[in-house]
N, CA, C and O atoms as a printed pandas DataFrame, in Angstrom:
     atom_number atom_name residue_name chain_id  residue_number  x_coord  y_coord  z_coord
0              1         N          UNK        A               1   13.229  -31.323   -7.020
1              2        CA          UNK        A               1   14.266  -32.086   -7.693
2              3         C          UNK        A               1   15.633  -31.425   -7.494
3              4         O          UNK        A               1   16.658  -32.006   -7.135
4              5         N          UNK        A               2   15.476  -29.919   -7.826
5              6        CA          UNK        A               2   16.816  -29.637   -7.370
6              7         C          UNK        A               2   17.370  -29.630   -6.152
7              8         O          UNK        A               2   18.529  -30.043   -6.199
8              9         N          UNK        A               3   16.887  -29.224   -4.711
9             10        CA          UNK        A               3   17.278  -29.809   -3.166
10            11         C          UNK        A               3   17.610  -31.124   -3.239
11            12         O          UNK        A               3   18.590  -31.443   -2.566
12            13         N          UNK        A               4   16.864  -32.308   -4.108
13            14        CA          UNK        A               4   17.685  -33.589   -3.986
14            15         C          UNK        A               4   18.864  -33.446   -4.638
15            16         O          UNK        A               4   19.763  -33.864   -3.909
16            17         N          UNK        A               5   19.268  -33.057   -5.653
17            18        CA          UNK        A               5   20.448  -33.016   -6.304
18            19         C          UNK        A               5   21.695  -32.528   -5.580
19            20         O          UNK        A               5   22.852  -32.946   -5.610
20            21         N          UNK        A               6   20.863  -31.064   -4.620
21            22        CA          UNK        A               6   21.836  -30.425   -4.168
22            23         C          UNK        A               6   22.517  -31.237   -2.848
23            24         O          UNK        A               6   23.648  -31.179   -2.366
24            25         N          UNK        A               7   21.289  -32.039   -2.474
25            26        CA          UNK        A               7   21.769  -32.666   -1.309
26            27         C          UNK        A               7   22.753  -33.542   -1.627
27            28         O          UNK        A               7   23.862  -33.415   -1.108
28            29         N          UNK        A               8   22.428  -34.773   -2.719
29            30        CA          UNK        A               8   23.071  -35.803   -3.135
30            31         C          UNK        A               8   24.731  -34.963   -3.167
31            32         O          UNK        A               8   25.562  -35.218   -2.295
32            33         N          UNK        A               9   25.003  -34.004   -4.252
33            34        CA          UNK        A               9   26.363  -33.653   -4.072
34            35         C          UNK        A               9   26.451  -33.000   -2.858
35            36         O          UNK        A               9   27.335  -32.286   -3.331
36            37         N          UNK        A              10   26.377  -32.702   -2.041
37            38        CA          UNK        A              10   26.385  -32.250   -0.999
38            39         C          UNK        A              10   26.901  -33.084    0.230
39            40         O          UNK        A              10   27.729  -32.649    1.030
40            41         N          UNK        A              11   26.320  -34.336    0.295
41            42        CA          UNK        A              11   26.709  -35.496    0.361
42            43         C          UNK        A              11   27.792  -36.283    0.152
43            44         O          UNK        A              11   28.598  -36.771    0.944
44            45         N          UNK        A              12   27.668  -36.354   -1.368
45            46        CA          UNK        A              12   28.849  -36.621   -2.116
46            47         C          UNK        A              12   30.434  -36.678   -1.662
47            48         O          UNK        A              12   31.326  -37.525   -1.620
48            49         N          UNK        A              13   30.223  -34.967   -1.276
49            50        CA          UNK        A              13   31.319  -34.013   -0.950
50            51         C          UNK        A              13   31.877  -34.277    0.254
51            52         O          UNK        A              13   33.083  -34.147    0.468
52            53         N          UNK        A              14   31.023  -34.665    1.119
53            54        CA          UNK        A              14   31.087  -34.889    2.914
54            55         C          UNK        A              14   31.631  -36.431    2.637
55            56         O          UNK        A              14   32.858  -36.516    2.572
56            57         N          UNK        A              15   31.046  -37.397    2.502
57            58        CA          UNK        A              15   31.674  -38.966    2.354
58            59         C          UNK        A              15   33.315  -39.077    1.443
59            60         O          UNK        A              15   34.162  -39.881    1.834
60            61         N          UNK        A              16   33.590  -38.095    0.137
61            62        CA          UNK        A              16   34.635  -38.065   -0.406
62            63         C          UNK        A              16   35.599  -37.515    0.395
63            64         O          UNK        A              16   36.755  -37.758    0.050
64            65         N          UNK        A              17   35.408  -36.705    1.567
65            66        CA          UNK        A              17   36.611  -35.658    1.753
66            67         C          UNK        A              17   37.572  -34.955    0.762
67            68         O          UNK        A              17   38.788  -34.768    0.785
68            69         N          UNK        A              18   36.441  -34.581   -0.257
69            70        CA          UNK        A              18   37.117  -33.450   -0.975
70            71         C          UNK        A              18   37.627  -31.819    0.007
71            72         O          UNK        A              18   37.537  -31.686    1.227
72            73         N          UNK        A              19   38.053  -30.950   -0.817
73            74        CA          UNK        A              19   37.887  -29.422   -0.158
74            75         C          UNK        A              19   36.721  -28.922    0.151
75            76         O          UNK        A              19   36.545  -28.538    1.307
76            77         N          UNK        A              20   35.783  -28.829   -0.716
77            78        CA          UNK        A              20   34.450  -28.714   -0.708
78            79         C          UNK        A              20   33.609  -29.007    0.804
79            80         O          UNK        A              20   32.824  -28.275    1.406
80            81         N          UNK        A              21   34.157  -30.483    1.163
81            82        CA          UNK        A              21   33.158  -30.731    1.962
82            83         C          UNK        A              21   34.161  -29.976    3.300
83            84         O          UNK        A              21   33.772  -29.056    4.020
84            85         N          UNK        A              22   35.491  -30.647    3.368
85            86        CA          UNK        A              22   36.461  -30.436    4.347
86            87         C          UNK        A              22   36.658  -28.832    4.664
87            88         O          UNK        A              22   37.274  -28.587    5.702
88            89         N          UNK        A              23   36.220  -27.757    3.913
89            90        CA          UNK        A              23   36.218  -26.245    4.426
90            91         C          UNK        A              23   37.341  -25.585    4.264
91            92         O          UNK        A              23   37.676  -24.717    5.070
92            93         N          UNK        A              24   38.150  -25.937    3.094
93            94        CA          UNK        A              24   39.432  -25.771    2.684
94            95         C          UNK        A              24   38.578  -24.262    1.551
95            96         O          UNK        A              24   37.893  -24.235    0.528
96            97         N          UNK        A              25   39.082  -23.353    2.395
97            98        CA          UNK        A              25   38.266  -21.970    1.718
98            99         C          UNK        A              25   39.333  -21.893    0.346
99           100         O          UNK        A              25   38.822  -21.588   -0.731
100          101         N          UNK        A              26   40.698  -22.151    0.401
101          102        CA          UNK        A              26   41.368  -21.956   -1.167
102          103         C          UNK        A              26   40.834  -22.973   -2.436
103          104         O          UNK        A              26   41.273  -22.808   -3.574
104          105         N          UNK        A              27   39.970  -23.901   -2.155
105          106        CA          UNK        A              27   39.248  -24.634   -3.385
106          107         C          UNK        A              27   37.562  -24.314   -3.584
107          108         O          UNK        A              27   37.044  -24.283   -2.468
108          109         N          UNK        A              28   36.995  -24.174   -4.206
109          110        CA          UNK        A              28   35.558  -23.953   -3.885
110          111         C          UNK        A              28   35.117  -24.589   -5.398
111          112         O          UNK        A              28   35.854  -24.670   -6.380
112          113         N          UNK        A              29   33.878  -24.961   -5.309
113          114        CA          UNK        A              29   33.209  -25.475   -6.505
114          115         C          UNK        A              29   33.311  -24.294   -7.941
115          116         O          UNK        A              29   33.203  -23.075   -7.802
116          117         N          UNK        A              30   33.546  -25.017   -9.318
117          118        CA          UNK        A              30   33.545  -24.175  -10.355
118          119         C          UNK        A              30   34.577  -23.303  -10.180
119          120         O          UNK        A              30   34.497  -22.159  -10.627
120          121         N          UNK        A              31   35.752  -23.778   -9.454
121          122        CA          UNK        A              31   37.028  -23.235   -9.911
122          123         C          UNK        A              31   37.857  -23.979  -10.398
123          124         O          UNK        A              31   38.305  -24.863   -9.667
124          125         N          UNK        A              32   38.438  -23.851  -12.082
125          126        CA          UNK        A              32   38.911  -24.056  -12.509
126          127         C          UNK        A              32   39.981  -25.071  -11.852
127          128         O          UNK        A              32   39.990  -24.908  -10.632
128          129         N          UNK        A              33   40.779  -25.948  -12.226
129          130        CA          UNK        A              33   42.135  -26.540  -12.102
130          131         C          UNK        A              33   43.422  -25.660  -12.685
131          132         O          UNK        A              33   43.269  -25.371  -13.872
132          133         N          UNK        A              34   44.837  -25.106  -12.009
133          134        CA          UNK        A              34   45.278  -24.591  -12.783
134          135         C          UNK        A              34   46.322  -25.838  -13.727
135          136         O          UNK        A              34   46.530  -27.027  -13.487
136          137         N          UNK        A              35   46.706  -25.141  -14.599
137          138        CA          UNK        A              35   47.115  -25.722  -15.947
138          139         C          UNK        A              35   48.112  -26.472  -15.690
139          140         O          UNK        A              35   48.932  -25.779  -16.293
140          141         N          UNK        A              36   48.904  -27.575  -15.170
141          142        CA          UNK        A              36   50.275  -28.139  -15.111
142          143         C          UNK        A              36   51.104  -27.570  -16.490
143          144         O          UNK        A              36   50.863  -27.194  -17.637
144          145         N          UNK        A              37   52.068  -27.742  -15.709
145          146        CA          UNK        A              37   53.335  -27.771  -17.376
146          147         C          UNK        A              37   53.224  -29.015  -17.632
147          148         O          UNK        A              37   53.167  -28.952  -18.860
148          149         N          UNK        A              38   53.148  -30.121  -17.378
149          150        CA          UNK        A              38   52.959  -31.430  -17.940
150          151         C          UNK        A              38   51.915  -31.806  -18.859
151          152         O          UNK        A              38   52.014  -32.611  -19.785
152          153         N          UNK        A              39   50.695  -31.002  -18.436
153          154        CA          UNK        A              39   49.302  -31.055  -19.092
154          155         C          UNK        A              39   49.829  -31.362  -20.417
155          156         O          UNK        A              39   51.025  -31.133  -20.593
156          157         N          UNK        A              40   49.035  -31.917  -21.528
157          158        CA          UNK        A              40   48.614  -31.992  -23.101
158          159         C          UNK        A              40   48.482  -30.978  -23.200
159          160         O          UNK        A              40   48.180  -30.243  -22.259
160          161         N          UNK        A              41   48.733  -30.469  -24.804
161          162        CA          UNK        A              41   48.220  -28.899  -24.958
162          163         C          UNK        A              41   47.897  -29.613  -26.899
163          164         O          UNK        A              41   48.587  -30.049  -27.820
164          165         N          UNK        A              42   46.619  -29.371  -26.657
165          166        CA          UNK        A              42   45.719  -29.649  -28.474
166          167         C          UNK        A              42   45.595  -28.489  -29.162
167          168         O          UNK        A              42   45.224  -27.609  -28.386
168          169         N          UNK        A              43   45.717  -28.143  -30.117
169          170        CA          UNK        A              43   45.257  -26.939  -30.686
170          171         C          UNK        A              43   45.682  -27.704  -32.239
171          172         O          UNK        A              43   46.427  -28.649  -32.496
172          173         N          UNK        A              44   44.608  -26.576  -33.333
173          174        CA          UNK        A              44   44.467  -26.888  -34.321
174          175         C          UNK        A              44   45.006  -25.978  -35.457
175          176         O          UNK        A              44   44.488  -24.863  -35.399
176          177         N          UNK        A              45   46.048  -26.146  -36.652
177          178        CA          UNK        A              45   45.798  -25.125  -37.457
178          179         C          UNK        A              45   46.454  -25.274  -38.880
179          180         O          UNK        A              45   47.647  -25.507  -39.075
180          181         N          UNK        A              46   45.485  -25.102  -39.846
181          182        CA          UNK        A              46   46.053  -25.642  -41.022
182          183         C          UNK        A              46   45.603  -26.495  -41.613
183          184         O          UNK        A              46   45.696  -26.501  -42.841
184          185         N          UNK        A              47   45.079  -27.320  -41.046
185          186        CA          UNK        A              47   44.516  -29.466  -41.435
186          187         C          UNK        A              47   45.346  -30.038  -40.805
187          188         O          UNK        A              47   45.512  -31.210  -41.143
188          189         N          UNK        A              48   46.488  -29.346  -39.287
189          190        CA          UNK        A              48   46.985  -29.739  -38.533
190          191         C          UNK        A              48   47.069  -30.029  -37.273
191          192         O          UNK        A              48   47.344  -29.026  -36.615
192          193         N          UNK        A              49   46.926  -31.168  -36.526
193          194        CA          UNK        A              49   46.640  -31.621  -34.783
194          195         C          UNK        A              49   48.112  -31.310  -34.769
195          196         O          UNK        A              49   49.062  -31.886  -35.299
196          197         N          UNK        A              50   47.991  -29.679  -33.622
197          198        CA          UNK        A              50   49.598  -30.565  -32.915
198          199         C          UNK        A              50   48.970  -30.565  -31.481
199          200         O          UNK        A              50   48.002  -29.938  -31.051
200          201         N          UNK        A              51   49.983  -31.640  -30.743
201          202        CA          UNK        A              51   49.854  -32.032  -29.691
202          203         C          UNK        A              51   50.590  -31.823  -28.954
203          204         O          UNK        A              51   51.432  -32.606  -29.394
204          205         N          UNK        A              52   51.186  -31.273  -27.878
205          206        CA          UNK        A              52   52.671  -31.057  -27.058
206          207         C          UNK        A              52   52.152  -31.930  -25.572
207          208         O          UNK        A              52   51.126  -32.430  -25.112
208          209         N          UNK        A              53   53.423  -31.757  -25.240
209          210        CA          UNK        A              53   53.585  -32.760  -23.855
210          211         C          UNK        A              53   52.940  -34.017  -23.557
211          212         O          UNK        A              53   52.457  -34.380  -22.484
212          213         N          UNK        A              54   53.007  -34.695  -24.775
213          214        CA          UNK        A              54   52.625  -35.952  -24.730
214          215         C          UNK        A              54   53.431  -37.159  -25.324
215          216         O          UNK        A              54   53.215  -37.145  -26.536
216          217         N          UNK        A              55   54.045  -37.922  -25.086
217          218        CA          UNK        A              55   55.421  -38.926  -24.999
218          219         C          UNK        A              55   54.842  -39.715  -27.276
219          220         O          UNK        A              55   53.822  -40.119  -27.836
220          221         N          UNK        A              56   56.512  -39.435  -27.705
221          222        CA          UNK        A              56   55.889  -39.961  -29.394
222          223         C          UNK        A              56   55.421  -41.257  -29.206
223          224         O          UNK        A              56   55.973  -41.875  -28.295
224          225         N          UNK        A              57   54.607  -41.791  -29.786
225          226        CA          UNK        A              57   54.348  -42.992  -30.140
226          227         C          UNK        A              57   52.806  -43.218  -29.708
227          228         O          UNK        A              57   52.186  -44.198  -30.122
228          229         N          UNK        A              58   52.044  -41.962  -28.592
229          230        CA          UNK        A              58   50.970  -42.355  -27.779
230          231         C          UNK        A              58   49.735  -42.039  -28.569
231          232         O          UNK        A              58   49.488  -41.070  -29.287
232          233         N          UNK        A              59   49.011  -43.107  -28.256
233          234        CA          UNK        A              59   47.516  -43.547  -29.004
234          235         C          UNK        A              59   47.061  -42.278  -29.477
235          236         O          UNK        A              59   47.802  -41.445  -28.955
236          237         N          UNK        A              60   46.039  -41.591  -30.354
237          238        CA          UNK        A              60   45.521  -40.567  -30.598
238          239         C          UNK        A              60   44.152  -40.677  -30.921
239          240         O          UNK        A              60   43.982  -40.667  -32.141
240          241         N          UNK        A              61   43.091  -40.779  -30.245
241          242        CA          UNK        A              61   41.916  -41.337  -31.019
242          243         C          UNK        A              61   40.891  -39.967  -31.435
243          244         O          UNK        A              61   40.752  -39.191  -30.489
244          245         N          UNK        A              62   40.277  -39.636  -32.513
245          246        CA          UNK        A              62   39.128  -37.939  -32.658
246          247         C          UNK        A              62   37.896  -39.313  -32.871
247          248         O          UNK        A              62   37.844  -40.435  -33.373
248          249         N          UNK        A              63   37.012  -38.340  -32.116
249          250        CA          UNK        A              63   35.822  -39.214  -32.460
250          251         C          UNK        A              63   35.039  -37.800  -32.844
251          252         O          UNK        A              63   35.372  -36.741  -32.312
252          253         N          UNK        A              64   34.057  -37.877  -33.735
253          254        CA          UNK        A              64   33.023  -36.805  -34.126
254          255         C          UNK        A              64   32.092  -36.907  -32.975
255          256         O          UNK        A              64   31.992  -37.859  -32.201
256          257         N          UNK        A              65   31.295  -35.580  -32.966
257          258        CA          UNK        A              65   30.540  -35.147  -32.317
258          259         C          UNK        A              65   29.880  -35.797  -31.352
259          260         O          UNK        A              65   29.789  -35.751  -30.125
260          261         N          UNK        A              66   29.374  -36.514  -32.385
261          262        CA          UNK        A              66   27.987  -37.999  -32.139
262          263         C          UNK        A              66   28.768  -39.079  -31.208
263          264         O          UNK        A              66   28.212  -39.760  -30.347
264          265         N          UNK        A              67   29.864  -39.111  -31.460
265          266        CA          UNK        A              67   30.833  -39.803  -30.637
266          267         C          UNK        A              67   31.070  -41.364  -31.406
267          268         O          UNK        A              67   30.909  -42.303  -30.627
268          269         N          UNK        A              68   31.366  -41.676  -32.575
269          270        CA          UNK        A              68   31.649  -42.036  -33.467
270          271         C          UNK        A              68   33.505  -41.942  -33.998
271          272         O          UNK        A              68   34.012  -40.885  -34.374
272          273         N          UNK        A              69   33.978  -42.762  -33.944
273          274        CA          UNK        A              69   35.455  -42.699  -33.815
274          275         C          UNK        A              69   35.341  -42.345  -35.295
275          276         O          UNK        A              69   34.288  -42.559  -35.896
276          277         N          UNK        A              70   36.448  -41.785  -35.920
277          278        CA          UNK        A              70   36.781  -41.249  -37.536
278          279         C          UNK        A              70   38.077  -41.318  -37.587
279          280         O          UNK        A              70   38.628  -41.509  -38.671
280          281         N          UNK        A              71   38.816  -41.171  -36.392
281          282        CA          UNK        A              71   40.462  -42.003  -36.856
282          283         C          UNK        A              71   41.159  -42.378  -35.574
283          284         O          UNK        A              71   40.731  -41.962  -34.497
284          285         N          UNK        A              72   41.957  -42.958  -35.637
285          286        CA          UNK        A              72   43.136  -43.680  -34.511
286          287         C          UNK        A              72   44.338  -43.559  -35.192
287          288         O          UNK        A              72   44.316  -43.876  -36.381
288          289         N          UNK        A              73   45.898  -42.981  -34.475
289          290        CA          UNK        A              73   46.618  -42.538  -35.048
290          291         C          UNK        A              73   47.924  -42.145  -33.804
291          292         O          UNK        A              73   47.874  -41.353  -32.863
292          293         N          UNK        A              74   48.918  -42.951  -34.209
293          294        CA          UNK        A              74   50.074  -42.761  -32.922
294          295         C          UNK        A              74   50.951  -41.196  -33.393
295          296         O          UNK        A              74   51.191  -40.402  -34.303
296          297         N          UNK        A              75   51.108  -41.455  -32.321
297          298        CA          UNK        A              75   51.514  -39.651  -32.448
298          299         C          UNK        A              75   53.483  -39.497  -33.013
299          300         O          UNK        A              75   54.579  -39.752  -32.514
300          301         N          UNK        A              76   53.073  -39.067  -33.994
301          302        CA          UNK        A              76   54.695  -39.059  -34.522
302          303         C          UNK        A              76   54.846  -37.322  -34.855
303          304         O          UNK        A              76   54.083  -36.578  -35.472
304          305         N          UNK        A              77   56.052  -37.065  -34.226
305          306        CA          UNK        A              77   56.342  -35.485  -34.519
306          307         C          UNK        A              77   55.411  -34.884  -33.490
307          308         O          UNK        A              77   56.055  -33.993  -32.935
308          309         N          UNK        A              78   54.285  -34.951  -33.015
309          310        CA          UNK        A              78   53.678  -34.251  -32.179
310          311         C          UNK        A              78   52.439  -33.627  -33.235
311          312         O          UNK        A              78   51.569  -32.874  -32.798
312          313         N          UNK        A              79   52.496  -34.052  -34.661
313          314        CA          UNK        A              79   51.378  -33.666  -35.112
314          315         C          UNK        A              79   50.619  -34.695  -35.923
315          316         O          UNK        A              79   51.063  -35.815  -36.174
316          317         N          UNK        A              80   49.313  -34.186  -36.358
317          318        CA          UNK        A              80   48.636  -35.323  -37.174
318          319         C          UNK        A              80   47.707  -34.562  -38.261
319          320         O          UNK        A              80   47.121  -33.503  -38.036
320          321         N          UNK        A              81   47.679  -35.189  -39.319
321          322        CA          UNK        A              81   47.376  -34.683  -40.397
322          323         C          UNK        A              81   45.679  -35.303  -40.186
323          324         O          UNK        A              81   45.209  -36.440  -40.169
324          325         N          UNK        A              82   44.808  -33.281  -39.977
325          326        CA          UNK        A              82   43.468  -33.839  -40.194
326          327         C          UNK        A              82   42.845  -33.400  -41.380
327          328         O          UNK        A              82   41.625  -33.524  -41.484
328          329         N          UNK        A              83   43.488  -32.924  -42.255
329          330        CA          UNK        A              83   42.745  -32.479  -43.992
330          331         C          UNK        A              83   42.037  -33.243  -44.310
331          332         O          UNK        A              83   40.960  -32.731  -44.616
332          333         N          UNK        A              84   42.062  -34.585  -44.444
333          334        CA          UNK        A              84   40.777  -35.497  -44.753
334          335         C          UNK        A              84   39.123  -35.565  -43.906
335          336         O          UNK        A              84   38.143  -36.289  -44.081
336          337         N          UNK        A              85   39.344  -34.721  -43.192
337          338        CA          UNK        A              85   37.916  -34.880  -42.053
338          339         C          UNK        A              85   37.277  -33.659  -42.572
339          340         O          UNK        A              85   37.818  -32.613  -42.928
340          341         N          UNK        A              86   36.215  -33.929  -42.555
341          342        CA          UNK        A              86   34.992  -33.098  -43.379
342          343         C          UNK        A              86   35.326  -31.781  -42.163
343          344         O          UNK        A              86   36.187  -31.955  -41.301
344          345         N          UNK        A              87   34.588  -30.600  -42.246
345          346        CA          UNK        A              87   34.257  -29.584  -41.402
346          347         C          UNK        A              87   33.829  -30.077  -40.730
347          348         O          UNK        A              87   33.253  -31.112  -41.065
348          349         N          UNK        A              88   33.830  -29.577  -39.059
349          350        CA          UNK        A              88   32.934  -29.861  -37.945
350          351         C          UNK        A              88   33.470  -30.098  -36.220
351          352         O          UNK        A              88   34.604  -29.777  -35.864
352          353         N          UNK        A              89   32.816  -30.484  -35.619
353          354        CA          UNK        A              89   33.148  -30.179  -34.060
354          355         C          UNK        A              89   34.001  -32.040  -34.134
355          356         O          UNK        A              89   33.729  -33.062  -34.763
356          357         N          UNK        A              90   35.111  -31.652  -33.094
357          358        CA          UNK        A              90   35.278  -32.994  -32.789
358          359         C          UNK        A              90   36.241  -33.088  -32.024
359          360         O          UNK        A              90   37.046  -32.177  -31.830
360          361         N          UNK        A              91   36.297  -34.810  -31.205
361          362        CA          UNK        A              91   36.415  -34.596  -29.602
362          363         C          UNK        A              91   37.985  -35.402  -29.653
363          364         O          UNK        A              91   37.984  -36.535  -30.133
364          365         N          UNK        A              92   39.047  -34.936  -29.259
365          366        CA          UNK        A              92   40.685  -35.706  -29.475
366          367         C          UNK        A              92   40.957  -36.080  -27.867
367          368         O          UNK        A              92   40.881  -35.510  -26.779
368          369         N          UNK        A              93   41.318  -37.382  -28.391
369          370        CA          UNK        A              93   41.625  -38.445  -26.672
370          371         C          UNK        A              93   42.772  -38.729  -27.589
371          372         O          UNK        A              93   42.851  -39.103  -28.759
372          373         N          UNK        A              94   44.000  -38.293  -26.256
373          374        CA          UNK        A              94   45.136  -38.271  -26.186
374          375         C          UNK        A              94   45.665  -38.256  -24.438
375          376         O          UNK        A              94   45.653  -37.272  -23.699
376          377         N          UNK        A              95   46.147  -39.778  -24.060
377          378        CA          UNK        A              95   46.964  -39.633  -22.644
378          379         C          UNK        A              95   45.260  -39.759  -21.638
379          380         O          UNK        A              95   44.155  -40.192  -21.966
380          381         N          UNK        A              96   45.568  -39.403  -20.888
381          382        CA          UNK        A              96   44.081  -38.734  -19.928
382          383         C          UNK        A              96   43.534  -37.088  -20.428
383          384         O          UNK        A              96   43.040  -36.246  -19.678
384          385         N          UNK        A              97   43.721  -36.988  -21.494
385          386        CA          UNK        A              97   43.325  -35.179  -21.638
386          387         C          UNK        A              97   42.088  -35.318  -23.235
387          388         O          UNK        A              97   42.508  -35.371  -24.391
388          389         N          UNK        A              98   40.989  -35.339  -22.947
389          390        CA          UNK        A              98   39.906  -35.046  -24.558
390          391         C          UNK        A              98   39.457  -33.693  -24.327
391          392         O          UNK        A              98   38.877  -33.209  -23.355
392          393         N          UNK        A              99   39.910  -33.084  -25.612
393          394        CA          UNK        A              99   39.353  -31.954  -25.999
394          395         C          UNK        A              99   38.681  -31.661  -27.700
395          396         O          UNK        A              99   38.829  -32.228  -28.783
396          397         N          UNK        A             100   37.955  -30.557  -27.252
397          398        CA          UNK        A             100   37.018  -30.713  -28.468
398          399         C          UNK        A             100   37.981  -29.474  -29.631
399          400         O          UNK        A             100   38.853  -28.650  -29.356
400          401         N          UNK        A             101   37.461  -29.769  -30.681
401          402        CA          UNK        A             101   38.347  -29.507  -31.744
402          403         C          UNK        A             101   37.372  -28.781  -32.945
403          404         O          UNK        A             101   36.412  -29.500  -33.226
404          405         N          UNK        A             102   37.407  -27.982  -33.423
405          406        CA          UNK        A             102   36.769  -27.195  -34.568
406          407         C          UNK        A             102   37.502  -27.218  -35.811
407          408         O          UNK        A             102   38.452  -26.447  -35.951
408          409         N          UNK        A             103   37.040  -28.319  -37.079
409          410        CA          UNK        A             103   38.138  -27.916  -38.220
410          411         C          UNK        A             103   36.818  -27.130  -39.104
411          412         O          UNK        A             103   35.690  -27.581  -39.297
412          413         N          UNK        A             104   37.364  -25.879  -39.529
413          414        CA          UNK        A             104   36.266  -25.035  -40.345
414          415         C          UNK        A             104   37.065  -25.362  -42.066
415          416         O          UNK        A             104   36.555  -24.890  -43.083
């Protein structure tokens, strides 16, 4: 099972003309992307989402774990008030960027 897998991406890689397949030795599998300055940047602290580099007004959706939405919320100030959400893991879609989120 795993030789098919490996083949399939292997494959994959050769029909996409990624780096991978193309022999571009500066990209290789399981290396990271580096960080744009444009990127989203999420972080949590307080019972507070702030969000940077992401334009005011844009959608904000956290879904819990299970993947269950628990709020939707346009982004004003760059932050969002999560004090009402119980403890626990949870996943913030903002722009093209979801990251997972820990409120203890």
């Amino acid at each position: 099972m795993k030789k098919i897998l490996l083949f399939v991406f292997v494959m994959l890689g050769i029909y996409s003309g990624n780096a991978f397949a193309s022999g571009n030795a500066e990209c290789s599998l399981g290396t990271p992307e580096k960080e744009t300055v444009d990127a989203p940047k999420i972080f949590i602290s307080s019972g507070v989402l702030y969000i940077q580099n992401v334009e005011e007004g844009a959608k904000v959706e956290i879904y819990s774990i299970v993947g269950i939405k628990v709020k939707t919320v346009t982004l004003n100030n760059g932050t969002i008030d999560v004090s009402d959400l119980n403890k626990g893991i949870y996943i913030v879609k903002v722009a093209k960027t979801s990251q997972k989120i820990v409120i203890q």
